[in-house]
Structures are given as structure tokens and as C-alpha cells.
C-alpha positions, 0 to 999 in steps of 0.5 A, a space after each residue: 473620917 477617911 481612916 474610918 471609912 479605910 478601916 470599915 473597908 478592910 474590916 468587912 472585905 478581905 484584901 483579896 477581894 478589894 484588889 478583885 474589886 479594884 482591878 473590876 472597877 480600875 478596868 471598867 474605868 479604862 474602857 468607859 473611857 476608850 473610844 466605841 466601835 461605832 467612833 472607831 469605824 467613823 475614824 477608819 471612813 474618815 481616814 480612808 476617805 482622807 486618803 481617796 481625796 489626796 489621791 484623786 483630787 476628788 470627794 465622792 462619786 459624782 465628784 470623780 465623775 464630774 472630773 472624768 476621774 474613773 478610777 477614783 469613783 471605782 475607788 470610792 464605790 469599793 469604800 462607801 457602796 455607790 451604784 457601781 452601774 452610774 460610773 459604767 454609763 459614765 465611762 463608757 459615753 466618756 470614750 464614745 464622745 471620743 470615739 473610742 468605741 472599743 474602749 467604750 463597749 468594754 467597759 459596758 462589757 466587763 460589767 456583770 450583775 446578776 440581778 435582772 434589772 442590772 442585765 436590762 440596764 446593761 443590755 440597753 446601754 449597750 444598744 444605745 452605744 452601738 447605734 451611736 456608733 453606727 450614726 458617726 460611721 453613717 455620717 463618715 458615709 461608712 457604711 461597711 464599718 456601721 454594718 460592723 458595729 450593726 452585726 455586734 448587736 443582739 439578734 434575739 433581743 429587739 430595741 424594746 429589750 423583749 426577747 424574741 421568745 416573749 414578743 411572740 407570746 403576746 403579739 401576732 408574728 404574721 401581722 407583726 414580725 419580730 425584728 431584733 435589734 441588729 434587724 433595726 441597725 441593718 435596715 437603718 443603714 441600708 435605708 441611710 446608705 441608699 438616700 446618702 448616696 443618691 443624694 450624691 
């Protein structure tokens, strides 16, 4: 019978085109069989995820962060996209608790997006830190360096992230002064200086 079908084959076709046919089939066989491009990438992710979890001892963003593990939530960010934004918050009220303020403000500083919501969130974080600072040099009864840190604030920008030129467009400037976020800072110290003092 397979002599039969052998001869039917050889009889119809000729030999070059069964040796076309076979290396098509032979071909089409061998990559059917291969891995796809879709079980590639997930064994590259697997891979590099391996690797970031042997260096940093932990296994994704929140995780480094829970283990004040900076650099290996960088490290992750740059490999699966996380919310670069989350570990810059993260870092930078790290080094606050320590008082490391310099540190922690750098850190706020060298983040740079330029989406409007990024700019907000940062500006905002900013504030945040710095009027920390200023409460920890009020309590030392420093006022001096709480005036520092005060003068690094915005003076176009009042605590409600609005613009000098924006609040004006929708409020009375007579009735209602804009005050900057370094005006709130000067005031709050001068205010705390006075008490503080008095009360010595």
C-alpha cells in the first residue's frame, strides 16, 4: 500500500517539487513547534524579574518600598511602568523622618514630568515637606533656619497650588490678599517665634 501511494507521489509531482514541498512542510513543522513572541517576552519578564528579586531582596515596588528599598523600586519602575511619582513621595518622607531635609528635597527636586497633574503633585509635596521642616526647626526654637527653609518656598503659588495670577482672576485682591506660600511660612514662624518666646 505505502509503495502504492509512494509511486502515486513520484508519478504526479516531480522530484523538485516534493523536495520544495517537504522543506515548506519540514519548516512550517519546526516553527509551530518554537516558542511565540507573546511566551518569549513573558520568559524575558520572568528572567529579569528573577534577577531584580535576587538583587534586591524584594518583589515589586510596594514591596521595595515597604523595605525602604529605593533603588530596587527604581529598578522595578524602569521594568514593569509603575507610578514613578509613589516612590518619590516614598524616598523623600524616608529622609524627612530622618532629618535629612536636603536629601529629602532633592529627591522631590530631581523628579521632573511634564504633565500638569505631575507638576501639582509635586509642587504640593514640595510644600508639604518644607512646612515639615519648618515645624521641626520651630519646636528646636530655631527660628533662623525655619525662615531659611520658609524663603525656599514659592512666592507666586499660595498653599492651595493656585497661582498668584489665577486667584486674582476670581477673587477680590482688596478683601482678600493673595498670600504665597512663603507668606503663610513667614507668618507662621513669626507668630510661633512670638508665642515661643514669651512663654520663656
Amino acid at each position: 500500500m505505502i509503495n502504492v501511494f509512494r509511486n502515486f507521489i513520484m508519478t504526479t509531482f516531480n522530484s523538485k517539487t516534493i523536495h520544495v514541498a517537504l522543506l515548506i512542510l519540514t519548516l512550517n513543522i519546526l516553527f509551530s513547534c518554537g516558542p511565540s513572541e507573546e511566551e518569549i517576552e513573558i520568559e524575558k519578564k520572568n528572567k529579569k524579574h528573577s534577577e531584580l528579586a535576587e538583587k534586591y531582596k524584594c518583589d515589586n515596588v510596594e514591596d521595595c518600598l515597604s523595605k525602604y528599598e529605593f533603588e530596587g523600586a527604581r529598578a522595578y519602575y524602569s521594568y514593569d511602568g509603575t507610578d514613578e511619582f509613589d516612590i518619590v513621595t516614598a524616598e523623600s518622607q524616608y529622609w524627612l523622618k530622618e532629618k535629612e531635609y536636603m536629601k529629602s528635597l532633592s529627591i522631590i527636586e530631581a523628579y521632573s514630568l511634564e504633565e500638569d497633574h505631575y507638576q501639582k503633585a509635586k509642587t504640593k509635596l514640595r510644600f508639604n515637606t518644607i512646612s515639615s521642616i519648618i515645624d521641626d526647626y520651630i519646636i528646636e526654637r530655631n527660628f533662623e533656619k525655619a525662615k531659611e527653609y520658609a524663603l525656599r518656598l514659592n512666592d507666586n503659588i499660595n498653599i492651595e497650588n493656585e497661582t498668584k495670577e489665577y486667584y486674582s482672576r476670581y477673587n477680590d485682591d482688596e478683601k482678600n490678599p493673595f498670600e504665597s506660600q512663603q507668606d503663610e511660612m513667614l507668618k507662621k514662624i513669626e507668630k510661633a517665634e512670638k508665642l515661643l518666646v514669651k512663654s520663656e
